[in-house]
C-alpha positions as CSV (number, residue, x, y, z in Angstrom):
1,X,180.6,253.3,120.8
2,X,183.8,255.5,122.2
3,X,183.2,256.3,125.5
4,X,182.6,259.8,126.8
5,X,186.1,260.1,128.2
6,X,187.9,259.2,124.8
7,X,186.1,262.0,123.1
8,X,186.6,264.3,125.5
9,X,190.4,263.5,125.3
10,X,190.4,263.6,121.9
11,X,188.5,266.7,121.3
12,X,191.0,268.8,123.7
13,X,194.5,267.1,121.4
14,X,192.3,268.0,118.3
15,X,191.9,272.2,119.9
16,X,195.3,272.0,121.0
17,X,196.5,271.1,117.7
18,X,194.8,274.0,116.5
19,X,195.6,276.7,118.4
20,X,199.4,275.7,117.6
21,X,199.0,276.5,114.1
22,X,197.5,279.9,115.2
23,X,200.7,281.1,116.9
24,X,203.1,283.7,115.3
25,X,205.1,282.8,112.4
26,X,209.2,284.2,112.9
27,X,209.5,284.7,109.0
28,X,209.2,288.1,107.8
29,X,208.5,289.3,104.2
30,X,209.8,292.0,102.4
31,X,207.4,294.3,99.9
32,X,208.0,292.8,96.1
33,X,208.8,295.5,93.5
34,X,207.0,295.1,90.3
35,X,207.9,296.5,87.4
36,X,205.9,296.9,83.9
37,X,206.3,295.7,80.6
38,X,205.4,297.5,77.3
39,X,202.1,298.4,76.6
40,X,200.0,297.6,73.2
41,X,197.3,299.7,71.7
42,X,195.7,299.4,68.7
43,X,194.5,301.9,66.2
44,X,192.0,301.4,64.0
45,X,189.1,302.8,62.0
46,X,188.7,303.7,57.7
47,X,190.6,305.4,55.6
48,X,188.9,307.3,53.0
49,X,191.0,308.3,49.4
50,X,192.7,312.3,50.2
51,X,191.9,312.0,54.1
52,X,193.5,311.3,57.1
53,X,193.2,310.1,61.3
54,X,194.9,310.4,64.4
55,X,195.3,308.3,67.8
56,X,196.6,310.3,70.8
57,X,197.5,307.8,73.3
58,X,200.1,308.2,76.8
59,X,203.3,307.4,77.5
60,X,203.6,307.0,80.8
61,X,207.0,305.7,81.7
62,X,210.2,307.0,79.4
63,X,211.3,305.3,76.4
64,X,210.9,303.8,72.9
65,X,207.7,303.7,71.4
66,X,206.9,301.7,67.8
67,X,204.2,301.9,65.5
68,X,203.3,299.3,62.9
69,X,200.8,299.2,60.2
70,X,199.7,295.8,61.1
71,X,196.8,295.2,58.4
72,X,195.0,297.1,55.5
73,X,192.1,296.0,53.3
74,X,189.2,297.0,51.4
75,X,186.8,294.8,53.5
76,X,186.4,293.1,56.8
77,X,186.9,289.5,54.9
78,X,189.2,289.5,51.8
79,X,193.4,290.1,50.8
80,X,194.8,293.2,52.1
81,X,195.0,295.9,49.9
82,X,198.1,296.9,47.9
83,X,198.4,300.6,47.9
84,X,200.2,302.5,50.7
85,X,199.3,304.9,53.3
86,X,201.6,307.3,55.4
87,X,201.9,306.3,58.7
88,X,203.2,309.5,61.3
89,X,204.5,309.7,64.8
90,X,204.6,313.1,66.7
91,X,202.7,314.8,69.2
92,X,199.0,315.9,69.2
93,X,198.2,319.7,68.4
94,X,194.8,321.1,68.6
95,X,192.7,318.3,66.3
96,X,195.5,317.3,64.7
97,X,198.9,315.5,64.8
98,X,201.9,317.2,64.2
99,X,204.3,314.5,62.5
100,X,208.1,314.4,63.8
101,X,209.0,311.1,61.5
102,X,206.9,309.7,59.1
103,X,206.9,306.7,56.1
104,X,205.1,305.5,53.7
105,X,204.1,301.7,54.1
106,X,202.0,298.6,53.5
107,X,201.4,296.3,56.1
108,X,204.2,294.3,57.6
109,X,204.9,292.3,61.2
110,X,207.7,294.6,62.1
111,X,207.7,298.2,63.5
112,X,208.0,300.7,60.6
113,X,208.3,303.9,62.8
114,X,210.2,303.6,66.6
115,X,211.8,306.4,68.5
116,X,214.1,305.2,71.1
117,X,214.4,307.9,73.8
118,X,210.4,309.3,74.1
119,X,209.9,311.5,77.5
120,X,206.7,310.7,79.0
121,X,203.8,312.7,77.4
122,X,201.4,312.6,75.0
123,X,201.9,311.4,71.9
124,X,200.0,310.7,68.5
125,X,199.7,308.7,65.3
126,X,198.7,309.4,61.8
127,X,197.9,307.9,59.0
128,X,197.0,309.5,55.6
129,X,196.5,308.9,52.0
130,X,199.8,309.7,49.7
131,X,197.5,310.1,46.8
132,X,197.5,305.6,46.2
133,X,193.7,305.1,47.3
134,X,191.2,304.7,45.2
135,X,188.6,303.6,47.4
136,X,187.9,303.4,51.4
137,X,190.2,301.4,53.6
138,X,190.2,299.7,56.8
139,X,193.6,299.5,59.1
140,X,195.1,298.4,62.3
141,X,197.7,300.5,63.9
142,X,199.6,298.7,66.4
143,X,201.4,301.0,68.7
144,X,204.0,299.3,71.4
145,X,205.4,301.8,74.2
146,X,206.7,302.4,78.0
């Protein structure tokens, strides 16, 4: 067994010890600056033959914005489906979408519609049937902006 006085001793090096490592530190920080990357949304919903949908959605910092018909088919499970739709990019109006630059596409990995230099604002995409549908079809819109 330690004696009294050796606990004592070491119990006041073991307080000491702490209250050193509760002094002021002499290193300063400086705030960090963060800055954001692009954001992704995703559009998505049915297409029926002779109709067409919008997606408003924000920009919120100025600059390009790219839309990309990412994946159409007749089902949940199954190919993708072969006709083309018409994919828009403008600026909403009312309950609609009024189209600055549009194309007609199929599905693909890369962005079909960009604009470069967008202001921030509201913006909106479209898709629509060209007259190629014969029959209901799911899609995925992916839109990549500021």
């Amino acid at each position: 067994m330690m004696p009294v006085r050796h606990v004592l001793v070491l119990a006041t090096a073991l307080a000491a010890l702490g209250a050193a490592g509760c002094g002021k530190s002499s290193t300063t920080t400086s705030p960090s600056t963060t800055t954001s990357g692009p954001s992704t949304e995703y559009f998505d919903g049915t297409l029926a033959p002779a109709a067409s949908s919008f997606y408003s959605f924000t920009v919120t910092n100025p600059g390009a914005v790219s839309v990309t018909l990412a994946s159409m088919a007749t089902a949940k499970v199954g190919p993708a489906a072969s006709a083309r739709i018409t994919l828009g990019l403008g600026t909403p109006n009312g309950f609609g979408c009024t189209v600055s630059g549009s194309a007609d596409v199929n599905p693909g990995l890369n962005a079909q519609l960009s604009n470069p230099s967008n202001a921030a604002g509201i913006y909106c995409v479209s898709v629509a049937d060209p007259g190629d549908l014969s029959t209901d079809v799911l899609f995925v819109v992916r839109i990549v902006h500021t």
